[in-house]
Backbone and ligand atoms as CSV (ligand in chain L), in Angstrom:
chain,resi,resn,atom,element,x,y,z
A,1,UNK,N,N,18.864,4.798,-23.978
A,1,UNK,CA,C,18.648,3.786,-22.928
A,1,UNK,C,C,17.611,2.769,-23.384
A,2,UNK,N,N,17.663,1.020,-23.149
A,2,UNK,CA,C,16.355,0.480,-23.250
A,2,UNK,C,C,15.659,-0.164,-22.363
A,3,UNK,N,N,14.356,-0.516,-23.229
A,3,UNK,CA,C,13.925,-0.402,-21.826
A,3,UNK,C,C,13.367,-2.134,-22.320
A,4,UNK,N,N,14.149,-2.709,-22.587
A,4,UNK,CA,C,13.830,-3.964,-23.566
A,4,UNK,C,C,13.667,-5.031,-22.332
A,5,UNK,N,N,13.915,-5.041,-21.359
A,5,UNK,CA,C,13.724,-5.820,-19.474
A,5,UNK,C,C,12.200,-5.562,-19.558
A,6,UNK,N,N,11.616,-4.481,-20.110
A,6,UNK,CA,C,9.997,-4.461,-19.971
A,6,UNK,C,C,9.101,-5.301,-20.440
A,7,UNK,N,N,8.699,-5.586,-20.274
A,7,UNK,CA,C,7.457,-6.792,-21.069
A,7,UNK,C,C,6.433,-6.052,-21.048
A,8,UNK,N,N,5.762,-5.910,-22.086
A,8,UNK,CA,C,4.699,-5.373,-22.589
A,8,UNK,C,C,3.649,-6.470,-23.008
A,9,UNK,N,N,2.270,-6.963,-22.696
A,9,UNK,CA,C,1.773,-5.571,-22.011
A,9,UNK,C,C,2.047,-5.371,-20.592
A,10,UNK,N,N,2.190,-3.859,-19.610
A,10,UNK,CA,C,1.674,-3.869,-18.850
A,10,UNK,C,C,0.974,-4.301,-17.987
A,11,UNK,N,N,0.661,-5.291,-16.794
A,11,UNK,CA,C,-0.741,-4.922,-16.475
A,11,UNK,C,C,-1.100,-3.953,-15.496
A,12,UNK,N,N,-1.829,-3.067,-15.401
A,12,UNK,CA,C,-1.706,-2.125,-14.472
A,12,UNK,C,C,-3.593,-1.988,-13.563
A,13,UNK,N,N,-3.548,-1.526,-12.669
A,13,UNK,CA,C,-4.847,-1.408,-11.662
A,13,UNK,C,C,-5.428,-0.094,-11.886
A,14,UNK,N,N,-4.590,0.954,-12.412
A,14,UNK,CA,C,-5.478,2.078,-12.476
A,14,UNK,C,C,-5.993,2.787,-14.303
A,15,UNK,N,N,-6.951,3.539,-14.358
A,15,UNK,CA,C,-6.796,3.592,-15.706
A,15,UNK,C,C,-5.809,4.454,-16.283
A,16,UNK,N,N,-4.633,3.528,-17.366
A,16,UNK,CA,C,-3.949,4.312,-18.058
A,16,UNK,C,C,-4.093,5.701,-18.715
A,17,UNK,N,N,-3.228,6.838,-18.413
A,17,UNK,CA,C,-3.017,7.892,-19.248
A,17,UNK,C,C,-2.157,8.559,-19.842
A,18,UNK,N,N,-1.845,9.067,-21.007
A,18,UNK,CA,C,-0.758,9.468,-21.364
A,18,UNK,C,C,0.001,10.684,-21.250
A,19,UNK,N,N,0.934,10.748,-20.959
A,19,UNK,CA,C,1.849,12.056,-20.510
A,19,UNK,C,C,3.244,12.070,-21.419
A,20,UNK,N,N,3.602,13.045,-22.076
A,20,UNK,CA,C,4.557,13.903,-22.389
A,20,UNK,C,C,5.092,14.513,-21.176
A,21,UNK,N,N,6.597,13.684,-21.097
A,21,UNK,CA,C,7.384,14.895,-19.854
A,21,UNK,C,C,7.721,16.096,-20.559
A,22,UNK,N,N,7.740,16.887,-19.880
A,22,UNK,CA,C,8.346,18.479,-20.550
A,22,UNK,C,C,9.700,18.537,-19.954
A,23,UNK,N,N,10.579,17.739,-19.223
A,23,UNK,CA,C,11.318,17.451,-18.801
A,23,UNK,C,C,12.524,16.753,-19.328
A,24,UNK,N,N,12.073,15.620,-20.194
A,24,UNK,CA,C,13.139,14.696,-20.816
A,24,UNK,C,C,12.519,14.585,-22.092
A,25,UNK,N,N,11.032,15.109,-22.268
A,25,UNK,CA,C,10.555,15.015,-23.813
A,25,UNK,C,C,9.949,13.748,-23.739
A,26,UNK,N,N,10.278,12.339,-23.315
A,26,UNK,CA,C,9.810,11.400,-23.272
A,26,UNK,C,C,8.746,11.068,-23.230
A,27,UNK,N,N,7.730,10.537,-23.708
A,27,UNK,CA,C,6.639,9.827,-23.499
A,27,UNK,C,C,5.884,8.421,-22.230
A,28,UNK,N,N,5.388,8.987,-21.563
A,28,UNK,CA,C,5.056,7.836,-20.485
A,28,UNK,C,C,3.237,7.352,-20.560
A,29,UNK,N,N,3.441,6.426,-20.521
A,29,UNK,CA,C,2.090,5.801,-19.689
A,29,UNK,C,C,1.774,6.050,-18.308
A,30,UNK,N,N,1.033,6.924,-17.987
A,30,UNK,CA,C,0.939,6.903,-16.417
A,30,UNK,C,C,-0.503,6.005,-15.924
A,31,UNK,N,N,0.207,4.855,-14.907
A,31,UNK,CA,C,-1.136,4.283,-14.886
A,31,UNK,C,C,-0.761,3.835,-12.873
A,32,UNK,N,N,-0.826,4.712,-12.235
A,32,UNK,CA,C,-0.545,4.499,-10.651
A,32,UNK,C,C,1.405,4.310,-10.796
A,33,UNK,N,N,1.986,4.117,-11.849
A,33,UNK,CA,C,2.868,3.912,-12.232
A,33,UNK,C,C,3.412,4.880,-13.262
A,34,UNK,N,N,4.820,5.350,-13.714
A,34,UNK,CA,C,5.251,5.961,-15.064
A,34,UNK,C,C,5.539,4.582,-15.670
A,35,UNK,N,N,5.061,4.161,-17.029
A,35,UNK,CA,C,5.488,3.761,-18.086
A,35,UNK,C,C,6.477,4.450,-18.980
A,36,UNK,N,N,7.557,3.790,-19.565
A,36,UNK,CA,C,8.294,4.696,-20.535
A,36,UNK,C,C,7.778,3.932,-21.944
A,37,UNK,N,N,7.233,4.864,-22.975
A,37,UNK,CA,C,6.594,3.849,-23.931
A,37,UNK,C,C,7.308,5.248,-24.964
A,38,UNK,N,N,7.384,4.341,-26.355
A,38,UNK,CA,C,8.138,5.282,-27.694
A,38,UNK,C,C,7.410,6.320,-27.674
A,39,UNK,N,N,8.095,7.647,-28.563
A,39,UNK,CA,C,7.864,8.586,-28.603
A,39,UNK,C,C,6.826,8.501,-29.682
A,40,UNK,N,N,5.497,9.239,-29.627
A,40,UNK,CA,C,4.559,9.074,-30.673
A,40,UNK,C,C,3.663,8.173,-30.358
A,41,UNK,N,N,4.159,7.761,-28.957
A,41,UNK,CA,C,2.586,6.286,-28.533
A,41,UNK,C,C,1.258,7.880,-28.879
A,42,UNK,N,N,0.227,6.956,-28.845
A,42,UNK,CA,C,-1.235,7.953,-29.157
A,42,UNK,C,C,-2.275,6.875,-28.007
A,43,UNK,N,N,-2.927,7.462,-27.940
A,43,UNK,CA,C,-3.789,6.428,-26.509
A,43,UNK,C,C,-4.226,5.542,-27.271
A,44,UNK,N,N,-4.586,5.310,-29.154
A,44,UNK,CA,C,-4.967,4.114,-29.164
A,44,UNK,C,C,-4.167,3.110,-29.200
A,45,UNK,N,N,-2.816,3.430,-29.098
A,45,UNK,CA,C,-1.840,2.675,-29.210
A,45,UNK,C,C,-1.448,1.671,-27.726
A,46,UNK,N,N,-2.049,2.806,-26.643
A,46,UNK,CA,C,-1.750,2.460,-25.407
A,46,UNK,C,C,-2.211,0.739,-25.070
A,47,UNK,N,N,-3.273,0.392,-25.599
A,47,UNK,CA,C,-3.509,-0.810,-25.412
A,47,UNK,C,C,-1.715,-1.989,-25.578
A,48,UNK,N,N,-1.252,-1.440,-26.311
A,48,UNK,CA,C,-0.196,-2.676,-26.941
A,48,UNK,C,C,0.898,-2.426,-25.287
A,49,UNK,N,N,0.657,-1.417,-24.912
A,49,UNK,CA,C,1.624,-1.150,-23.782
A,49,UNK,C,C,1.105,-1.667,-21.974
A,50,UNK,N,N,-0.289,-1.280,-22.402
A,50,UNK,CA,C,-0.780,-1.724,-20.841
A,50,UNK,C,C,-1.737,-2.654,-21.002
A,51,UNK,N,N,-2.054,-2.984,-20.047
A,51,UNK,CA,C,-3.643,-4.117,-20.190
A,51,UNK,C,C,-4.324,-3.390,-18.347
A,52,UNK,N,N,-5.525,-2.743,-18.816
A,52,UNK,CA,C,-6.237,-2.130,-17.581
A,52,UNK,C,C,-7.085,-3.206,-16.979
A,53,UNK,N,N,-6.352,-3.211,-15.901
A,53,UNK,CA,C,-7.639,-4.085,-15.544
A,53,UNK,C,C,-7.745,-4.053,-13.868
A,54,UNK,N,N,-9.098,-3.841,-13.369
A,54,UNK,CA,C,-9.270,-3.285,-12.378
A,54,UNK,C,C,-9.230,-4.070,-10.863
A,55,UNK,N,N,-8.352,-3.930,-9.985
A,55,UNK,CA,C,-8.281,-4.629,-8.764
A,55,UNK,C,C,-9.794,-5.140,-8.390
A,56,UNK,N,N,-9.795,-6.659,-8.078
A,56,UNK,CA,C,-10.897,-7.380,-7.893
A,56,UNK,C,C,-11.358,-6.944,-6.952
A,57,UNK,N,N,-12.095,-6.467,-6.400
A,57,UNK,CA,C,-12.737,-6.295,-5.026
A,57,UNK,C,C,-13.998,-7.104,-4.779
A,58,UNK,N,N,-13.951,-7.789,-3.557
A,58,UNK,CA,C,-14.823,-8.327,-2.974
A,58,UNK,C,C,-16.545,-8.014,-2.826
A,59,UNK,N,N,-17.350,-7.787,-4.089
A,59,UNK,CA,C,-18.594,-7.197,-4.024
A,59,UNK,C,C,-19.528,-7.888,-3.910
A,60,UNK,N,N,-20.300,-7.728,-3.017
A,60,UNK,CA,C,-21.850,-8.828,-3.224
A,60,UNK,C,C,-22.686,-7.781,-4.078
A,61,UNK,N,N,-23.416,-7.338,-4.417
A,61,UNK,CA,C,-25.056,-6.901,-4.883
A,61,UNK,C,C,-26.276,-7.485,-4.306
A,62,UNK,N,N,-27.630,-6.569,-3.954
A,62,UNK,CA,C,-28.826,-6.966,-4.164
A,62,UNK,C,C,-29.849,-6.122,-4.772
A,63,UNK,N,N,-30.812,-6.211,-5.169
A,63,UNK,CA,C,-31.784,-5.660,-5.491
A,63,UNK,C,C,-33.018,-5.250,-4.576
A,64,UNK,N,N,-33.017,-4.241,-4.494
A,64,UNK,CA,C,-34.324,-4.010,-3.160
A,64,UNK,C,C,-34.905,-2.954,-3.727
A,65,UNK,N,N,-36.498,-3.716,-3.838
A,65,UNK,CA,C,-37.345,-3.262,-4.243
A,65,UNK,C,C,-38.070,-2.068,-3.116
A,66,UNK,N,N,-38.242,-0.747,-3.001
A,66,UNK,CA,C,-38.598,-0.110,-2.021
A,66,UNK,C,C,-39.950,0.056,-2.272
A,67,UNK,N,N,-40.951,0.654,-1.108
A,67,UNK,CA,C,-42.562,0.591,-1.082
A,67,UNK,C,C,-42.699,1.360,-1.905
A,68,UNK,N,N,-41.712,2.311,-2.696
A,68,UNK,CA,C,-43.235,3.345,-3.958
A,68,UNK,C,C,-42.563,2.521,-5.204
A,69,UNK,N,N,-42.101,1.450,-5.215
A,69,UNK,CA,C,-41.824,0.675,-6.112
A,69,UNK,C,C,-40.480,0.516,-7.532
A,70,UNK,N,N,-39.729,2.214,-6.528
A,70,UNK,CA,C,-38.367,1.777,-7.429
A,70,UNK,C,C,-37.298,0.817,-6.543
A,71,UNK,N,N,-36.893,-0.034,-7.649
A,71,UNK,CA,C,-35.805,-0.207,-7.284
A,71,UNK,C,C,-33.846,-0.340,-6.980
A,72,UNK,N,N,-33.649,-0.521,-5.929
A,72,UNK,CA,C,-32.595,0.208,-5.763
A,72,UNK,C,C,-30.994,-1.055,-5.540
A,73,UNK,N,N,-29.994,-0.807,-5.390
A,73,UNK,CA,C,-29.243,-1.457,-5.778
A,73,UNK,C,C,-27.818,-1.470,-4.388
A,74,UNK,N,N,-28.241,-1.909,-3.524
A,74,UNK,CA,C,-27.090,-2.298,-2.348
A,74,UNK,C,C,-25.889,-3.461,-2.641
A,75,UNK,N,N,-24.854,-2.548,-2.340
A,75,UNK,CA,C,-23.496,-3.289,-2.416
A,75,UNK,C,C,-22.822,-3.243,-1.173
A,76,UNK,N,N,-22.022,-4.801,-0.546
A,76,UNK,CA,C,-21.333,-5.064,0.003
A,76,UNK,C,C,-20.350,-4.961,-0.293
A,77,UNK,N,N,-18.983,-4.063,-0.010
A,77,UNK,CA,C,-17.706,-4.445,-0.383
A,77,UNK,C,C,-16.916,-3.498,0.834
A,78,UNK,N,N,-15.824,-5.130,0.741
A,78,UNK,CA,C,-15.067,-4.518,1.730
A,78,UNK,C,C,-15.411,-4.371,2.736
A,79,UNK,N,N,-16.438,-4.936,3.305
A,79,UNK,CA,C,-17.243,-4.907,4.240
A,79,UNK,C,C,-18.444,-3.794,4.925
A,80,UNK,N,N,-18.287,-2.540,3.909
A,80,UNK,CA,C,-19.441,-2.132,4.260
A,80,UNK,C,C,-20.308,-1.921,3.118
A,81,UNK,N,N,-21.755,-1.304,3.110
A,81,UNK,CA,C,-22.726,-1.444,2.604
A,81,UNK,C,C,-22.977,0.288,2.187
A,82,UNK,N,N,-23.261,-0.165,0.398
A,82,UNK,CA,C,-24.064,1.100,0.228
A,82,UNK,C,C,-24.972,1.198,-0.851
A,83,UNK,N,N,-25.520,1.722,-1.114
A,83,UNK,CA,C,-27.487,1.613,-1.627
A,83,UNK,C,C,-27.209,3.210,-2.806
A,84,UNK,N,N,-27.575,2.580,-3.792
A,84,UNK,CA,C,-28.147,3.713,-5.136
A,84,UNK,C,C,-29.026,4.567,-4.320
A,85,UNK,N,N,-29.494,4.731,-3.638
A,85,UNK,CA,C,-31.114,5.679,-3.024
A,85,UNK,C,C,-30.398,6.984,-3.085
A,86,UNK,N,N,-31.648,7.808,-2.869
A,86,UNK,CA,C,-30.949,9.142,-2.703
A,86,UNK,C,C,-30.696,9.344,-0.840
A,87,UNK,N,N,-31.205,8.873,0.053
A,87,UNK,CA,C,-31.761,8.715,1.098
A,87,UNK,C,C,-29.831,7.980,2.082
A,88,UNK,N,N,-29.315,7.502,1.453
A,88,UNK,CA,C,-28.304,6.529,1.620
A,88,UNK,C,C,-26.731,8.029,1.049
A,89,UNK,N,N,-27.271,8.558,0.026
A,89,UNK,CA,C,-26.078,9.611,0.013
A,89,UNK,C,C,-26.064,10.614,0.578
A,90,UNK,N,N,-27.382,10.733,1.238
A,90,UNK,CA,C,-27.564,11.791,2.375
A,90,UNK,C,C,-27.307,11.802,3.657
A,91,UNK,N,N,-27.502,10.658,4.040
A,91,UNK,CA,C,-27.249,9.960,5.459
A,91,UNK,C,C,-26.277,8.766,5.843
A,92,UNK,N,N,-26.083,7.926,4.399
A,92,UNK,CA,C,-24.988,7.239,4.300
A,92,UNK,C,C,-25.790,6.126,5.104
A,93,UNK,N,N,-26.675,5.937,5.393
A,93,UNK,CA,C,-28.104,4.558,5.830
A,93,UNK,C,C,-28.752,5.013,5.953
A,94,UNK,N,N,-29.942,3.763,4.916
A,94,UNK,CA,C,-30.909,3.492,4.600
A,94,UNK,C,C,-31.550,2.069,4.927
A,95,UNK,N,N,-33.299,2.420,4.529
A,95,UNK,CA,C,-33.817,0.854,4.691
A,95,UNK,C,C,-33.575,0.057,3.997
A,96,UNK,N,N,-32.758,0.175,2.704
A,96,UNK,CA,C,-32.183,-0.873,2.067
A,96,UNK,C,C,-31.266,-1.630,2.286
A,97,UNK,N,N,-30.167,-1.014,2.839
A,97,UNK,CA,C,-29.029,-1.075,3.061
A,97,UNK,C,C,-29.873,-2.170,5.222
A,98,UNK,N,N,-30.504,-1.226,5.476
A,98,UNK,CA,C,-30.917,-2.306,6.338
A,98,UNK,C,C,-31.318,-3.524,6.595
A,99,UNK,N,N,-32.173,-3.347,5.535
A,99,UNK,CA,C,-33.361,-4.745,5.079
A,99,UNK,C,C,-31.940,-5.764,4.763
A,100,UNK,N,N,-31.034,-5.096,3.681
A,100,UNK,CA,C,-30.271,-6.523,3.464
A,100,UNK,C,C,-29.248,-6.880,4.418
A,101,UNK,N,N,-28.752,-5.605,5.069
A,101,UNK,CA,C,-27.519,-6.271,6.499
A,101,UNK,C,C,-28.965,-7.107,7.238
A,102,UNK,N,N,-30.062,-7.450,7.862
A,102,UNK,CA,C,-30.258,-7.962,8.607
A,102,UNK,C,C,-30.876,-9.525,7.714
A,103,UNK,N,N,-31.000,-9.414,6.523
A,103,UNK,CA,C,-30.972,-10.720,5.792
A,103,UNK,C,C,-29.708,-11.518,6.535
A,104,UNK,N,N,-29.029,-11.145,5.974
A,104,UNK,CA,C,-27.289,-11.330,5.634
A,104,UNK,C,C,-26.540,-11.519,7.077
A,105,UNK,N,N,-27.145,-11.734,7.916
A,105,UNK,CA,C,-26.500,-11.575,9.252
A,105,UNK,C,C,-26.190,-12.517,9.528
L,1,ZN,ZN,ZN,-31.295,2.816,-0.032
Protein backbone atom coordinates (compact mmCIF):
# COMPACT_ATOMS: atom_id res chain seq x y z
CA UNK A 1 0.00 0.00 0.00
CA UNK A 2 1.30 3.81 -0.32
CA UNK A 3 1.16 6.12 1.50
CA UNK A 4 2.69 8.67 -1.12
CA UNK A 5 -0.91 11.29 -0.48
CA UNK A 6 1.29 11.92 2.80
CA UNK A 7 3.41 14.85 2.90
CA UNK A 8 6.06 14.69 5.10
CA UNK A 9 6.92 16.47 7.35
CA UNK A 10 4.19 15.91 9.62
CA UNK A 11 3.20 18.60 11.72
CA UNK A 12 1.93 17.28 14.78
CA UNK A 13 0.92 18.98 18.57
CA UNK A 14 1.99 16.21 20.67
CA UNK A 15 5.49 14.81 21.21
CA UNK A 16 6.25 12.19 18.63
CA UNK A 17 6.92 8.46 19.50
CA UNK A 18 7.76 5.49 17.91
CA UNK A 19 5.83 2.25 17.81
CA UNK A 20 6.26 -1.11 16.15
CA UNK A 21 2.71 -2.72 15.65
CA UNK A 22 2.94 -6.34 16.70
CA UNK A 23 -0.01 -6.55 14.65
CA UNK A 24 0.88 -5.70 10.98
CA UNK A 25 4.74 -5.41 11.86
CA UNK A 26 4.55 -1.92 10.57
CA UNK A 27 6.21 0.93 11.90
CA UNK A 28 4.25 4.13 13.12
CA UNK A 29 4.90 7.50 14.44
CA UNK A 30 2.56 8.00 17.18
CA UNK A 31 2.13 11.59 17.81
CA UNK A 32 -1.89 12.18 19.17
CA UNK A 33 -2.09 10.55 15.74
CA UNK A 34 -0.67 6.94 14.05
CA UNK A 35 1.86 7.88 11.45
CA UNK A 36 2.73 5.07 8.98
CA UNK A 37 6.51 5.78 8.40
CA UNK A 38 9.14 2.87 6.60
CA UNK A 39 10.13 0.05 8.30
CA UNK A 40 13.51 0.79 10.17
CA UNK A 41 12.49 4.63 10.87
CA UNK A 42 14.85 5.02 14.34
CA UNK A 43 13.68 8.24 16.38
CA UNK A 44 16.54 10.08 14.88
CA UNK A 45 15.10 9.67 11.78
CA UNK A 46 11.69 10.76 13.09
CA UNK A 47 12.46 14.35 12.53
CA UNK A 48 12.24 13.84 8.47
CA UNK A 49 8.62 12.45 9.25
CA UNK A 50 7.13 14.88 11.83
CA UNK A 51 7.86 18.46 12.82
CA UNK A 52 6.79 18.79 16.85
CA UNK A 53 5.61 21.62 17.56
CA UNK A 54 3.59 22.58 20.45
CA UNK A 55 -0.09 24.10 20.39
CA UNK A 56 0.32 27.91 21.09
CA UNK A 57 -1.34 28.66 24.16
CA UNK A 58 -2.22 31.91 25.34
CA UNK A 59 0.49 32.61 28.30
CA UNK A 60 1.28 35.81 30.06
CA UNK A 61 4.27 35.41 32.82
CA UNK A 62 5.39 37.55 35.81
CA UNK A 63 7.97 37.63 38.17
CA UNK A 64 7.12 38.14 41.86
CA UNK A 65 9.50 38.77 44.05
CA UNK A 66 8.17 37.36 47.61
CA UNK A 67 9.20 39.01 51.26
CA UNK A 68 12.10 36.36 52.17
CA UNK A 69 13.30 37.31 48.79
CA UNK A 70 12.87 34.32 46.38
CA UNK A 71 11.52 34.70 43.46
CA UNK A 72 8.68 33.12 41.96
CA UNK A 73 7.10 32.81 38.58
CA UNK A 74 3.05 33.28 37.89
CA UNK A 75 1.42 32.26 34.70
CA UNK A 76 -1.76 33.25 33.08
CA UNK A 77 -3.10 30.81 30.64
CA UNK A 78 -6.20 30.07 29.51
CA UNK A 79 -7.41 32.12 31.86
CA UNK A 80 -6.36 30.94 35.03
CA UNK A 81 -3.35 31.61 37.15
CA UNK A 82 -0.59 29.59 38.62
CA UNK A 83 2.66 30.43 40.67
CA UNK A 84 6.11 28.14 40.95
CA UNK A 85 5.65 28.55 45.05
CA UNK A 86 5.35 25.69 47.00
CA UNK A 87 2.36 27.40 48.85
CA UNK A 88 0.25 27.60 45.31
CA UNK A 89 0.68 23.52 44.80
CA UNK A 90 -0.68 23.07 48.03
CA UNK A 91 -3.58 25.20 47.99
CA UNK A 92 -3.66 26.01 44.36
CA UNK A 93 -3.60 30.18 45.71
CA UNK A 94 -1.22 32.17 46.66
CA UNK A 95 0.02 35.84 47.32
CA UNK A 96 1.55 35.78 44.13
CA UNK A 97 -0.81 34.60 42.12
CA UNK A 98 -2.84 37.40 44.09
CA UNK A 99 -0.63 40.33 43.99
CA UNK A 100 -0.67 39.83 40.11
CA UNK A 101 -4.63 39.00 39.45
CA UNK A 102 -5.25 42.31 41.31
CA UNK A 103 -2.47 44.24 39.17
CA UNK A 104 -4.06 42.84 36.09
CA UNK A 105 -7.63 43.56 36.80
ZN1 LIG B 1 3.05 31.76 44.74
Amino acid sequence: MENSKTKFPVKVTMPPGLMKSSHSGKTYIIAGCMIPVPDGTTAEDMHKYVTYSPPKLDAKTWKVESSSGSTYTVTLRNGSFSCTCAGFKFYRKCKHVKKVADENR
